[in-house]
C-alpha positions as CSV (number, residue, x, y, z in Angstrom):
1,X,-4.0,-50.7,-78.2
2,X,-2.6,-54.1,-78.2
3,X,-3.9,-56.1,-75.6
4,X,-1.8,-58.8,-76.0
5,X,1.7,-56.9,-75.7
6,X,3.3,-57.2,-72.3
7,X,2.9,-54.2,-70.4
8,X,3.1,-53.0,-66.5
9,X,0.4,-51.4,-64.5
10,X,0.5,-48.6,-61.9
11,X,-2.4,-48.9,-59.3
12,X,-3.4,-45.9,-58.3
13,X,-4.6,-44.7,-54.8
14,X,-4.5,-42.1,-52.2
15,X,-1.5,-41.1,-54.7
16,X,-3.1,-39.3,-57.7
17,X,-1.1,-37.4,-59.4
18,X,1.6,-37.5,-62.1
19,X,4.9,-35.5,-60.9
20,X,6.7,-37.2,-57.9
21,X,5.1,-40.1,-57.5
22,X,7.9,-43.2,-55.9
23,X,5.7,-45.9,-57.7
24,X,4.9,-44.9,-60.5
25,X,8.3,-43.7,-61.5
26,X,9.8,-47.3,-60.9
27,X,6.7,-48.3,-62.7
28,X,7.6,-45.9,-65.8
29,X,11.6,-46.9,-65.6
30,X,10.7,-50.8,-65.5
31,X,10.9,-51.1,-69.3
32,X,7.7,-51.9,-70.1
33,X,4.5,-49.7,-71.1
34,X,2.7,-48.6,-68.3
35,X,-1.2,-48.4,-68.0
36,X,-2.3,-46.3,-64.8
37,X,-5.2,-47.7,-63.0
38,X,-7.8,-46.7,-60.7
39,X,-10.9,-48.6,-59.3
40,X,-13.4,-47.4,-57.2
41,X,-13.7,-49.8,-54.5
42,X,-17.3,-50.8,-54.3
43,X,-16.2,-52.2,-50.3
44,X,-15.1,-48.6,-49.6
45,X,-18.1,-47.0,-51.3
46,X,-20.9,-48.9,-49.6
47,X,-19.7,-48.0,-46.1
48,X,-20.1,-44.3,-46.9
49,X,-23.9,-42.8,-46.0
50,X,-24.0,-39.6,-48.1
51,X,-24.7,-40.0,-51.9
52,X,-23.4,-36.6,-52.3
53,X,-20.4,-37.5,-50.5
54,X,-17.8,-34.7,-51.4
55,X,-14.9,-36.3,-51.2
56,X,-16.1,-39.2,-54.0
57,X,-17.1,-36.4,-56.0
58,X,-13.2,-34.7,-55.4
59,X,-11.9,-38.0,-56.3
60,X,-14.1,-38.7,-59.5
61,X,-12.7,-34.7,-60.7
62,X,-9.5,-35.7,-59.7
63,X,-9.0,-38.9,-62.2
64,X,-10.6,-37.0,-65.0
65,X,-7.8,-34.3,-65.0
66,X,-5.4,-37.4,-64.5
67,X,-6.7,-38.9,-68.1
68,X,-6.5,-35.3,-69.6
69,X,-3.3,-35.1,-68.5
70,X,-2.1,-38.8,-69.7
71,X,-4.2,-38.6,-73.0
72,X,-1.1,-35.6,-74.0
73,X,1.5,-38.4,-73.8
74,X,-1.0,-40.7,-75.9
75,X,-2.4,-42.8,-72.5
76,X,-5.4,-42.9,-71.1
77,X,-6.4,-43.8,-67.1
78,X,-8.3,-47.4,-66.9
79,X,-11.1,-46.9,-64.3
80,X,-13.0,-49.5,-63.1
81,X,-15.5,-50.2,-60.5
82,X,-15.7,-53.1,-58.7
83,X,-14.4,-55.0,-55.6
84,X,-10.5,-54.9,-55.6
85,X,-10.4,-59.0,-56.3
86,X,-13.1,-58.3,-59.2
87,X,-11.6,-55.5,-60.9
88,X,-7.8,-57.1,-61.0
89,X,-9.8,-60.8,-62.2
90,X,-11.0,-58.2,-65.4
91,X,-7.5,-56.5,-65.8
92,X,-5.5,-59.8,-65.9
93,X,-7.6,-61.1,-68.0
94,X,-8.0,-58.1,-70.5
95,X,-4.5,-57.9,-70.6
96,X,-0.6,-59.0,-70.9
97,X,0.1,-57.9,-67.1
98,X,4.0,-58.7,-66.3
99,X,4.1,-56.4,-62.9
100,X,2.1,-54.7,-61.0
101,X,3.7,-51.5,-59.3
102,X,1.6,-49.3,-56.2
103,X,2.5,-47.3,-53.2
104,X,2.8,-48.4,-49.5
105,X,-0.6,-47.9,-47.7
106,X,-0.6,-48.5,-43.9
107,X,-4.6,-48.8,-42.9
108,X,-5.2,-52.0,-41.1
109,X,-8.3,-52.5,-44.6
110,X,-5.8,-51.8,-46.8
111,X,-3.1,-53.8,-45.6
112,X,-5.5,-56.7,-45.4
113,X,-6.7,-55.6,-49.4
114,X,-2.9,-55.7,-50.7
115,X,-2.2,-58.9,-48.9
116,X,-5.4,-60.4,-51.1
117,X,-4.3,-58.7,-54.5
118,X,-0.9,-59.6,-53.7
119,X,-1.9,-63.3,-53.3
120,X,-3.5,-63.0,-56.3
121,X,-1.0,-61.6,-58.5
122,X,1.5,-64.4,-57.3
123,X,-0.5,-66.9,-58.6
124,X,-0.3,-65.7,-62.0
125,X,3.5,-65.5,-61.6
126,X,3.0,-61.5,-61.3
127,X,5.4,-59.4,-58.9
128,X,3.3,-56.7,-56.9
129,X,5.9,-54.2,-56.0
130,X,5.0,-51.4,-53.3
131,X,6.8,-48.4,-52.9
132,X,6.7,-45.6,-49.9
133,X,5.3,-42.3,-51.2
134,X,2.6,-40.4,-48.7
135,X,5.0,-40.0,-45.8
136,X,9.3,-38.9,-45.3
137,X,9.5,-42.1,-43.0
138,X,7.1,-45.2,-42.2
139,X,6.9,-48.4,-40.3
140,X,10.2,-49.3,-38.4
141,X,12.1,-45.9,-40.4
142,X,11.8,-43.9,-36.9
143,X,12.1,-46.4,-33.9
144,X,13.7,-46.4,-30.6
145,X,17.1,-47.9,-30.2
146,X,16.4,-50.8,-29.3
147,X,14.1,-51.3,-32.4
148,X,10.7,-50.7,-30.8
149,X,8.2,-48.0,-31.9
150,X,8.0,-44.6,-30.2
151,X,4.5,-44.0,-28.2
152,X,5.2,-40.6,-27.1
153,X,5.6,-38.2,-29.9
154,X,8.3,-35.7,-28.7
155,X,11.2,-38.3,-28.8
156,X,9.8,-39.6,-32.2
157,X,9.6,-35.9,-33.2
158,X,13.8,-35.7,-32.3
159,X,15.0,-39.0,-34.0
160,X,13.0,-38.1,-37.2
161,X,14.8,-34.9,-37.5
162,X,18.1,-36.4,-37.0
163,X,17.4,-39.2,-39.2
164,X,16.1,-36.1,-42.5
165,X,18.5,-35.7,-45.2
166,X,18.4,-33.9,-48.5
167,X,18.3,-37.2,-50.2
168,X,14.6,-37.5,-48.3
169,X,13.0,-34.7,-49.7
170,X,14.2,-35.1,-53.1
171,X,11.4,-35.3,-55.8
172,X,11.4,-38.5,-58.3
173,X,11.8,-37.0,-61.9
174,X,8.6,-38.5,-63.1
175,X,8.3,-36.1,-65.7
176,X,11.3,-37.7,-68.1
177,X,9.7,-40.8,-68.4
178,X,6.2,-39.9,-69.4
179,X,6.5,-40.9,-73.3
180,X,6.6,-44.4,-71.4
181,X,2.6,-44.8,-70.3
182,X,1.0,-47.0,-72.5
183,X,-0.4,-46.0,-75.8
184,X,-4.3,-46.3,-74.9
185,X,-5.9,-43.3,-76.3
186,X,-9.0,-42.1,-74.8
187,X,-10.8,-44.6,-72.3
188,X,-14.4,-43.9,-70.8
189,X,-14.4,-43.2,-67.0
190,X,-17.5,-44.1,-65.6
191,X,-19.8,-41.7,-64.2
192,X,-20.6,-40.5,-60.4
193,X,-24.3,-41.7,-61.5
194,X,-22.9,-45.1,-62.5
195,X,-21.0,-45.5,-59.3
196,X,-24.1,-44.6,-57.2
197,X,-23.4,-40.8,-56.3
198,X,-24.2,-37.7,-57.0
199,X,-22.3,-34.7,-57.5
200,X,-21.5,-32.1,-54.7
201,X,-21.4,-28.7,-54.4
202,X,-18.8,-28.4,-52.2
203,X,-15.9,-26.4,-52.6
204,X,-12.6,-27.7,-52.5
205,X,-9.6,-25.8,-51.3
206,X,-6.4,-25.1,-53.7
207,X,-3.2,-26.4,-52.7
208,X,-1.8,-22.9,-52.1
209,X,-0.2,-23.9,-48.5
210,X,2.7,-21.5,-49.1
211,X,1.1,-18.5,-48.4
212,X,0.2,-19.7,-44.8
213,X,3.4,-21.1,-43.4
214,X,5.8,-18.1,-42.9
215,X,3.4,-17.4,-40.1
216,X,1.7,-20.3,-39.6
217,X,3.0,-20.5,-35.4
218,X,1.3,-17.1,-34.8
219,X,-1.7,-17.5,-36.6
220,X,-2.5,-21.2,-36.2
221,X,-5.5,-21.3,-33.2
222,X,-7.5,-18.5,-34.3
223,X,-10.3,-19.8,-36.3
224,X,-11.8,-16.5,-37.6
225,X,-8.8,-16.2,-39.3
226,X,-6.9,-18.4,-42.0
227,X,-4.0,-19.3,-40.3
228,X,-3.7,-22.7,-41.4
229,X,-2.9,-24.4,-45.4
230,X,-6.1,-26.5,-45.9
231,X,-3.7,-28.8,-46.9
232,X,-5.7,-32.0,-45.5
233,X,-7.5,-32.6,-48.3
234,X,-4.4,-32.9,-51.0
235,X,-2.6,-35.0,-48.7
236,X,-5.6,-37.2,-48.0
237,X,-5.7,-37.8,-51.6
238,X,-2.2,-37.4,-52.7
239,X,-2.3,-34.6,-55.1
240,X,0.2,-33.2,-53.4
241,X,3.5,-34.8,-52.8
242,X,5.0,-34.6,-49.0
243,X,8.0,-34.1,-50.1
244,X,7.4,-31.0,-51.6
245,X,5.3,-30.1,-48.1
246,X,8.3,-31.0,-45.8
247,X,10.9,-29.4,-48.1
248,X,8.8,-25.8,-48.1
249,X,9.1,-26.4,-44.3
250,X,12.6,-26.6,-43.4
251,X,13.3,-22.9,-41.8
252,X,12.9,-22.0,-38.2
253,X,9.8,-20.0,-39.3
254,X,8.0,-23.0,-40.6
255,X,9.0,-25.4,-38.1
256,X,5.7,-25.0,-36.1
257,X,4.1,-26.1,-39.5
258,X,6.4,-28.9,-40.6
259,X,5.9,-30.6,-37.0
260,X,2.1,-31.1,-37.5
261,X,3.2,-33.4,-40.6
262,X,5.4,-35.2,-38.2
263,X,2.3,-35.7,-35.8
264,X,0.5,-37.1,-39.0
265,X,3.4,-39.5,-39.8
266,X,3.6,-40.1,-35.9
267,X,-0.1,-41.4,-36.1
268,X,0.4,-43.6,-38.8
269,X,3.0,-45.6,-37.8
270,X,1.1,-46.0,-34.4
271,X,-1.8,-47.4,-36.6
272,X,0.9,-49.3,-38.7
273,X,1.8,-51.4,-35.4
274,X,-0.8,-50.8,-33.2
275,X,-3.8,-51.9,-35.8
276,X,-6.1,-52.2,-32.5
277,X,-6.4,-48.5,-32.1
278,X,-8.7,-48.0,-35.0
279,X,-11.6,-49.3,-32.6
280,X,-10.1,-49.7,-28.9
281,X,-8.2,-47.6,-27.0
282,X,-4.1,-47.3,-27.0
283,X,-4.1,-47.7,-23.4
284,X,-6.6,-50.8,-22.5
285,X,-7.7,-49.6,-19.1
286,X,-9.5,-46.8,-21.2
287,X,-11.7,-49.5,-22.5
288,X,-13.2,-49.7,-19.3
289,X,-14.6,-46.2,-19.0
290,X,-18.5,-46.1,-18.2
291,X,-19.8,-43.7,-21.4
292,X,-23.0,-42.0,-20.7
293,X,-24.3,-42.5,-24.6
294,X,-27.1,-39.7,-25.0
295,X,-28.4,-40.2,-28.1
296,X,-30.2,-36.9,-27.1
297,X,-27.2,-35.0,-26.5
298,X,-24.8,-36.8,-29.5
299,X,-27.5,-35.5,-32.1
300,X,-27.4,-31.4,-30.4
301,X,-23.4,-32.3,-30.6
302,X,-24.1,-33.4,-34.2
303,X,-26.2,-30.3,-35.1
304,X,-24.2,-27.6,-33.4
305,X,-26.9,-27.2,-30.8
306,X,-25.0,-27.9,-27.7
307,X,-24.9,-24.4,-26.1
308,X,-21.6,-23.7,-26.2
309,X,-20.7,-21.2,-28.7
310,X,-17.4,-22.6,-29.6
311,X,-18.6,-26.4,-30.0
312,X,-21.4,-24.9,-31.8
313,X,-19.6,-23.0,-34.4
314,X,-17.2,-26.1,-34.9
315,X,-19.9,-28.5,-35.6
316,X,-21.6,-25.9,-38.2
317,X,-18.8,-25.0,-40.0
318,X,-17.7,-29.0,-40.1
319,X,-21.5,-29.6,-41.2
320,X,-21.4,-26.7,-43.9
321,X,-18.0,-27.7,-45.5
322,X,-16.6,-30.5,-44.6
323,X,-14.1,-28.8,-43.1
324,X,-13.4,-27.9,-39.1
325,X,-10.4,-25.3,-37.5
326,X,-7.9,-27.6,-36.2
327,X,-7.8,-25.6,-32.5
328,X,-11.6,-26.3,-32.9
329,X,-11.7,-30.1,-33.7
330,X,-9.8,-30.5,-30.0
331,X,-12.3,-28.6,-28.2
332,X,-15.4,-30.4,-30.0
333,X,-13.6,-33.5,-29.4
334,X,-12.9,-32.8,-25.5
335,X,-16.8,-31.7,-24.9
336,X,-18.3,-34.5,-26.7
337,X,-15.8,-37.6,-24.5
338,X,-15.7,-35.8,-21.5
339,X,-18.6,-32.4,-20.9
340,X,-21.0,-35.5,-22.2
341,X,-18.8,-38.6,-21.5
342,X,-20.1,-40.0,-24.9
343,X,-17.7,-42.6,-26.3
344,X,-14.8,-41.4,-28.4
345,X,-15.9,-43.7,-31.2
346,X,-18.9,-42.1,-31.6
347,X,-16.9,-38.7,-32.6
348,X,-14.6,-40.2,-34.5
349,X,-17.2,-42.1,-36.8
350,X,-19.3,-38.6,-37.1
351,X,-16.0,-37.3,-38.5
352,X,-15.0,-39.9,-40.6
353,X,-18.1,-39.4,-42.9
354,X,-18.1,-35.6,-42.6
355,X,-14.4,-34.6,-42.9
356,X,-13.0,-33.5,-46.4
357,X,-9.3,-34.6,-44.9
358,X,-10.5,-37.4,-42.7
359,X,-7.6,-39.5,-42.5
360,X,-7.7,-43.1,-40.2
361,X,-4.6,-42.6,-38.5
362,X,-4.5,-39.2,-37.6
363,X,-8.5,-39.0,-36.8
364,X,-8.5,-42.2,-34.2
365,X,-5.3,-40.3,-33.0
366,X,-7.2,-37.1,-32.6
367,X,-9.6,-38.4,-31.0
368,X,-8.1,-40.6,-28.4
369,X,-5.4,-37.5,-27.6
370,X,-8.6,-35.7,-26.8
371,X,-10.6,-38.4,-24.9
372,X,-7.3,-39.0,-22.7
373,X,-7.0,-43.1,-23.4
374,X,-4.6,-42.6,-26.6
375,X,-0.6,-42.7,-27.1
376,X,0.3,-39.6,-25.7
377,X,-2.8,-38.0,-25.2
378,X,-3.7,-35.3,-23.0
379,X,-4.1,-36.4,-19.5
380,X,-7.6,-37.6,-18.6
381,X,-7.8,-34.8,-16.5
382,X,-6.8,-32.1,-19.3
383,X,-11.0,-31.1,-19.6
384,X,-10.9,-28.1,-22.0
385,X,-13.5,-25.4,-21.1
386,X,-15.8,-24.2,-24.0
387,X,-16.0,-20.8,-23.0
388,X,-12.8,-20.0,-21.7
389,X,-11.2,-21.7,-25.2
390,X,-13.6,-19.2,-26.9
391,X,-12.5,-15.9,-24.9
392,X,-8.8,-16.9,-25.5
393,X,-9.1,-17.6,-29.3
394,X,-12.3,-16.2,-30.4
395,X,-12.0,-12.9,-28.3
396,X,-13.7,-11.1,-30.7
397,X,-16.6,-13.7,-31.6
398,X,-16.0,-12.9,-34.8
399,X,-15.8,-16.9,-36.1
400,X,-19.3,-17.1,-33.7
401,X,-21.0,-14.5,-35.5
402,X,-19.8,-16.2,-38.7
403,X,-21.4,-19.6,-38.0
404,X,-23.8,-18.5,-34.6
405,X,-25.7,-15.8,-35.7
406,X,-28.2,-16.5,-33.2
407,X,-25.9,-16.2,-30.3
408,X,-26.3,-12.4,-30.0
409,X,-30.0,-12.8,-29.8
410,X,-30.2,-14.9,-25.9
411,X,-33.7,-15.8,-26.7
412,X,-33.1,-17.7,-29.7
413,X,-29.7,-19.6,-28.8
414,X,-30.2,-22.9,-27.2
415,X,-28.9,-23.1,-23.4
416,X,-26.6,-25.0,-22.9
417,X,-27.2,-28.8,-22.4
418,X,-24.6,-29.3,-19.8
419,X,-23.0,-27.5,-16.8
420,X,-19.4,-27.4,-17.2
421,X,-18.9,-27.6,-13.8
422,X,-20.9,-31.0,-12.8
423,X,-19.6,-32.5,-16.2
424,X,-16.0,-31.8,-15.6
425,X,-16.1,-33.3,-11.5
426,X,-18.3,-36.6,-13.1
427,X,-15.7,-37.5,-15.5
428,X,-12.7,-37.0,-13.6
429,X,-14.5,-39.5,-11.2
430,X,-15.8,-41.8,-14.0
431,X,-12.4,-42.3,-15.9
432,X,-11.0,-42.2,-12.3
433,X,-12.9,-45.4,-11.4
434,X,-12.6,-47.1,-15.0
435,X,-8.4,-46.6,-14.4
436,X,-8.0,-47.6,-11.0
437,X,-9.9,-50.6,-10.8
């Protein structure tokens, strides 16, 4: 390994994996060697509470079968830990860096990162060249006619199918250009000790989505049942391209399916140009709503102690696995904001450090489509009931006995901390007042 011989780097992110990847195969066709990078982000890792944090330890299993798989073409995958600024300060010292190549990343923190490494780069005389890869279409791809971003989904949802073509969904040959990575050998990937973490037990699902599509409409609110791919957690991460996803999905039959990854790309170019969101509501009069806040009740929602069956199950399962039923998260979401009128943020943060798949954009949108003050979110006055969620997609409580055991025995199950009733009339009149002032 000659450190002095000119070579490009490929920055990997939430993109790990080898087969169609849009940066690294410009990366690999640029003409130089390439050496794939990863650094754990010491910014990212000191925000997260749980040392046994599952998706770290996903991650950290992830890059190790990366460098298995590079050391075959005689590479290797350069980890480091450190800041961003840090780590590339090492790399561009270490070595003959001519271009930097990475994918497109739309957070409002990572936007602000590459901005930084970009600056950096540039004053070395180094291009930084971002590529789209984790959505079909991004930023200003699907907009109205007039050039302005869509805020209801439906009519984004139309112009994004008439904009898909073939060409779209078309994998990058990765595979022909492999004898290109850089000639490394083996390099040592620090630990999940040396990081700080530990490693979880968790289980992590396989990317075996296509066994769950063909029937994915009928089957898709029924949590006792799996009726949806688990997919989350590959996309989150990227190893699994969504091109392959959205070109699985292109029949009538899985058209229920390949809509929720519209919904996802939906949310993140709302985040894209509506940065705000992550902490304030898409609608501002929202901001004005008068939240209860009992820490009380927050910690039953937390616990799966609320009451309510349903919420109760959710919260257990989410707490268990990392992992909650889609039909599920919207009805824990709707009783936390508006049965207990505690602030959507709250929620939102609770799922962001327990979610396998948490994912900014499509969380905050989640959650504000539940609360009522989001971009096309359920009307305020859209208040889910608990009970009559679970007779319609729980009728045989077969997903409560699963995760509420208790709940056939009355004398051990908690009651529940709310009425429906009271707490459905008080926040009609709360967000009534905060929207009509």
């Amino acid at each position: 390994m000659d450190k002095n011989s000119p070579i490009a780097v490929f920055w990997f992110r939430r993109d790990l994996r080898l087969e169609d990847n849009a940066g690294l195969y410009h990366a690999l066709k640029s003409g130089l060697p390439v050496l794939p990078v990863f650094i754990f982000d010491k910014e990212i890792l000191s925000q997260l509470q749980d040392k046994d944090d599952a998706r770290v330890t996903f991650i950290h299993q992830t890059i190790e079968e990366l460098d298995q798989e590079l050391q075959k073409y005689g590479g290797g995958l350069l980890v480091l830990y450190d800041k961003p600024a840090g780590a590339w300060s090492k790399l561009l010292d270490d070595f003959a860096v001519k271009v930097v190549y990475t994918n497109h990343d739309y957070e409002p923190a990572a936007k602000l990162r590459d901005e930084v490494i970009g600056k950096l780069l540039n004053t070395r005389g180094i291009p930084f060249i971002t590529h789209k890869d984790q959505v079909i279409f991004e930023k200003d791809e699907v907009v109205k006619d007039d050039g302005n971003p869509y805020t209801v989904y439906t009519p984004y949802q139309r112009k994004w199918y008439q904009k898909l073509t073939p060409f779209h969904l078309k994998a990058y040959p990765n595979k022909k250009y492999f004898q290109n990575f850089y000639k490394t050998g083996p390099l040592a990937i620090p630990s999940l000790q040396q990081i700080g973490f530990e490693k979880s037990e968790r289980k992590f699902p396989p990317v075996n989505y296509k066994n769950h599509i063909a029937d994915y409409a009928e089957k898709r609110n029924f949590p006792a049942i799996r009726g949806t791919t688990h997919i989350g957690l590959h996309l989150r991460f990227g190893t699994v391209s969504i091109r392959e996803l959205a070109g699985t999905a292109t029949g009538n039959s899985e058209k229920t399916w390949l809509n929720e990854l519209i919904w996802r790309e939906f949310y993140m170019m709302i985040i894209y140009h509506f940065p705000h969101t992550i902490d304030h509501a898409f609608k501002p009069v929202y901001d004005r709503i008068k939240w209860v806040n009992d820490e009380v009740q927050f910690e039953a929602w937390c616990a799966g102690q609320t009451g309510f069956p349903l919420v109760d199950a959710g919260m257990r399962e989410l707490n268990a696995t990392g992992y909650m039923h889609n039909r599920v998260r919207m009805v824990t979401a709707s009783f936390l904001t508006k049965d207990l009128l505690i602030d959507w943020r709250w929620g939102e943060r609770y799922f962001a450090r327990k979610l396998l798949d948490y994912e900014l954009a499509s969380n905050v949108g989640g959650w504000q489509w539940a609360a009522g003050c989001g971009t096309d979110a359920a009307p305020y006055f859209r208040i889910f009931n608990p009970d009559a969620q679970l007779k319609k997609f729980d009728p045989e409580l077969a997903y409560i006995k699963k995760w509420v055991p208790e709940y056939a025995d009355f004398s051990k199950y908690p009651k529940p901390i709310i009425d429906h009733s009271f707490a459905r009339e008080r926040c009609l009149n709360v967000f009534k007042e905060a929207i009509t002032k």
